[in-house]
C-alpha positions, -999 to +999 in steps of 0.1 A: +551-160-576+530-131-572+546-095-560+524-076-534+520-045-544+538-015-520+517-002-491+516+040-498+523+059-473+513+097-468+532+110-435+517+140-424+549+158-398+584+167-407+599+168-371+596+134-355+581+124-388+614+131-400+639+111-378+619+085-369+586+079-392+606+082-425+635+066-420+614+037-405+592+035-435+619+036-458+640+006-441+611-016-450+606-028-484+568-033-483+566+006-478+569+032-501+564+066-493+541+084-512+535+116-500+545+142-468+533+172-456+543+198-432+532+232-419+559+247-432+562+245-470+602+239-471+602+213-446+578+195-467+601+196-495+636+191-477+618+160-464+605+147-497+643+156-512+659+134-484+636+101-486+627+108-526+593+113-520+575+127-549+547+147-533+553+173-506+529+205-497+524+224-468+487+222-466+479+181-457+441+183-465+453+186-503+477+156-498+448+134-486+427+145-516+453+146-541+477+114-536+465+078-533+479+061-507+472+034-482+482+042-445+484+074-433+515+084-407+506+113-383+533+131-363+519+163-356+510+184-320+486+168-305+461+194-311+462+178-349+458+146-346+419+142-343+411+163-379+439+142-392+431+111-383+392+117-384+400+130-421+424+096-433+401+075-415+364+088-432+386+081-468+390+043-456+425+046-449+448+029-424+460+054-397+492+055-375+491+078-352+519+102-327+508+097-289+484+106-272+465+104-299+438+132-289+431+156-265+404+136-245+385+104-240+358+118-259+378+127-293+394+090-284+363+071-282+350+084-314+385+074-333+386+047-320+345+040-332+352+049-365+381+034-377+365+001-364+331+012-386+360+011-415+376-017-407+410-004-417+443-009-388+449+015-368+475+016-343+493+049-319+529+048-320+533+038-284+568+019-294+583+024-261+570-008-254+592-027-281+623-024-266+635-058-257+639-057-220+602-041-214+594-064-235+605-095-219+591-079-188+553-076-204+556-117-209+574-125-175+543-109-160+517-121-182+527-158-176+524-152-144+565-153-136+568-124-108+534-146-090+504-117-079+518-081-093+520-059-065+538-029-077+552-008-099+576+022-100+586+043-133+610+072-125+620+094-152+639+123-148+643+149-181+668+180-189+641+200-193+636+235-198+645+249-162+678+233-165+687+242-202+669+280-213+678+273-246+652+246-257+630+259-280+596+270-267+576+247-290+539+235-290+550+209-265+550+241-238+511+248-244+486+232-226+455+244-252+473+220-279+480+191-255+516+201-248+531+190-210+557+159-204+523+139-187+509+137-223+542+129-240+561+110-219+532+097-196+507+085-219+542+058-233+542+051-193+507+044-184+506+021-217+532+003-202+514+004-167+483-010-181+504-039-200+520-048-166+492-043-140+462-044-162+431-020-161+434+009-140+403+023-115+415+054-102+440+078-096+459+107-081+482+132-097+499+163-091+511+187-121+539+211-117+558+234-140+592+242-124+603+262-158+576+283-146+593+292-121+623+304-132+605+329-154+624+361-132+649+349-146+636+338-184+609+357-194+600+337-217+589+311-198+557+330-190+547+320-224+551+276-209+515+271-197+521+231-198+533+210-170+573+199-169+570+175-138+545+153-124+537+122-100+513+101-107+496+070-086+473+046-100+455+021-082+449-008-106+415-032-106+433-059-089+443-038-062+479-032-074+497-001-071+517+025-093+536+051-094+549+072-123+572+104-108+590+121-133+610+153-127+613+175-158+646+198-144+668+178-136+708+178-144+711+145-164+689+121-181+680+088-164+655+068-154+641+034-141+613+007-144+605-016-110+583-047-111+575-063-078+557-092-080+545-123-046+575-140-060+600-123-076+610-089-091+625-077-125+640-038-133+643-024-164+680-013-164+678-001-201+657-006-233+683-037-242+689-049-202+670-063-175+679-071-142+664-092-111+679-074-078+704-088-055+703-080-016+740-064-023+721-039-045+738-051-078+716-071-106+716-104-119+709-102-161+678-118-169+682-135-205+663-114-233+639-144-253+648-147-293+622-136-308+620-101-287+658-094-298+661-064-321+692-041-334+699-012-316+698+016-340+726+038-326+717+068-352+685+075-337+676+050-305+637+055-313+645+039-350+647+005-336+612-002-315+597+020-342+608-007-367+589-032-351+563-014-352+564-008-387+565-048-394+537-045-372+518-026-391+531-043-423+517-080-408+483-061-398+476-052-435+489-075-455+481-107-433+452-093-413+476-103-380+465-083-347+483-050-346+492-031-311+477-006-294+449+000-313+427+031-310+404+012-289+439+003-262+447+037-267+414+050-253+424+036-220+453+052-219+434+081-224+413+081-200+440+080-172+455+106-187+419+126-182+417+118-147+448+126-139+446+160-151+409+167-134+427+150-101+454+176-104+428+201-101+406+183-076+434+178-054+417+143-047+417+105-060+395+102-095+379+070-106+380+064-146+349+077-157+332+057-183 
């Protein structure tokens, strides 16, 4: 019986890439994990120390030269992860990629063109949608089980840093390098919209930074040019509505996912629960299939859809099975989030440009 040979991985990232890219990688056996790289020199090598990694450097254009490897794992600012990709992807590698995975449609579309050209897989780490109750959801609707989808509603509400001053300032507070919650937790919601309600023709959006207004108080949010709250609408092709509203100061974390279909209507209560509604306001647990079961991963709760993606990814190379999203999916996603922004400065309803 003949051994495959490991897949090689170079991750390119030491924050997420750290609690979350590595630690996946590692759990698998086809993996091995050839190579990391950070910005920062020591993170490189405490990273490399942690998951025995034997090449680390701060400077990732030498990695990609120097180390073989076969997929390349990007969880950079978004700002990075066109040269990244664009680089892994002209030396025929597969790519993995941190969401969204550009800045715009247009650095999208030509990912997305050339790592088709090369054949290799490709896939953005949208692994949100893994968890076992959206994904039970996904099938319920595309089997047609709530009848004609009529709407949806995604609430999120986020500690943000209005409510909590002593969040670091990170690239996630600059707009020029694709910082703002509608890039980093929008783009995970609108894939999930498009999975639910399909393709989506226009929509409106309004972008707000509360931090921002706090700065008499914190100074230093002057320096946060990227939005903490938003609400989004979408109006899907088939007439279908959504609505994404997330608040990005509030006291506690929550959330919530609403699916109303002609016949019936599901809620995500958590990643691992969902729910059909009862007129007395309480739910009635909808069973979770088999095959979409996986272990929580208490450690780090973005471990265990990340793992799935991983065997994703694994399937895609090794057995040429269909991975998810691709860069061509992810372009969509992309596009809303484009027209959302150029709505927030319209002030008026944008269709998807082409």
């Amino acid at each position: 019986m003949s051994t495959r040979a490991p897949i090689r991985v170079l991750l390119i990232g030491t924050g997420f890439g750290s609690i979350v890219h590595a630690p996946g990688f590692a759990r698998n056996p086809a993996f091995a994990l050839a190579g990391v790289a950070s910005g920062t020199l020591e993170n490189a090598k405490r990273v490399a120390a942690e998951f025995s990694i034997p090449y680390a450097t701060g400077d990732w254009k030498r990695m990609l030269e120097e180390v073989d490897a076969d997929l390349v794992s990007i969880a950079t600012p978004v700002d990075l992860h066109y040269p990244m990709a664009r680089a892994a992807l002209e030396r025929g590698r597969h790519v993995l990629c941190e969401k969204p995975f550009a800045m715009n449609a247009a650095q999208a579309r030509e990912l997305a063109a050339l790592a088709e050209s090369k054949g290799v897989v490709h896939v953005v780490n949208h692994e949100f949608r893994h968890y076992p109750a959206r994904e039970t959801l996904t099938r319920t609707i595309q089997e047609g089980g709530l009848g004609r989808l009529e709407h949806v509603l995604i609430q999120d509400r986020i500690p943000g840093w209005a409510r909590n001053p002593t969040r670091r300032l990170t690239w996630l507070t600059e707009k020029e390098r694709g910082g703002g919650y509608l890039g980093a937790l929008g783009s995970h919601h609108i894939d999930q919209l498009i999975l639910w309600g399909g393709p989506i023709r226009r929509v409106s959006c309004a972008l707000r930074t509360v931090a921002a207004e706090y700065a008499d108080q914190h100074p230093e949010f002057r320096k946060i040019t990227a939005d903490d709250t938003f609400t989004l609408i979408v109006q899907f092709e088939s007439g279908a509505r959504g609505i994404l509203d997330l608040f990005g100061a509030a006291q506690v974390r929550g959330g919530s996912m609403e699916a109303y279909g002609s016949t019936d209507s599901m809620t995500v209560l958590d990643g691992y629960r969902l729910g059909r509604p009862k007129p007395d306001g309480s739910f009635e647990e909808v069973a979770i299939p088999e095959d979409l079961r996986i272990e929580p991963t208490p450690e780090m709760p973005l471990l265990a859809p990340f793992l799935v993606k991983v065997e994703m990814i694994r399937a895609a190379i090794q057995e040429g099975k269909p991975p998810s999203p691709t860069f061509r999916d992810a372009v969509e996603v992309q596009r809303v989030l484009d027209a959302a922004r150029l709505s927030d400065s319209s002030g008026a309803w944008e269709t998807l440009r082409g």
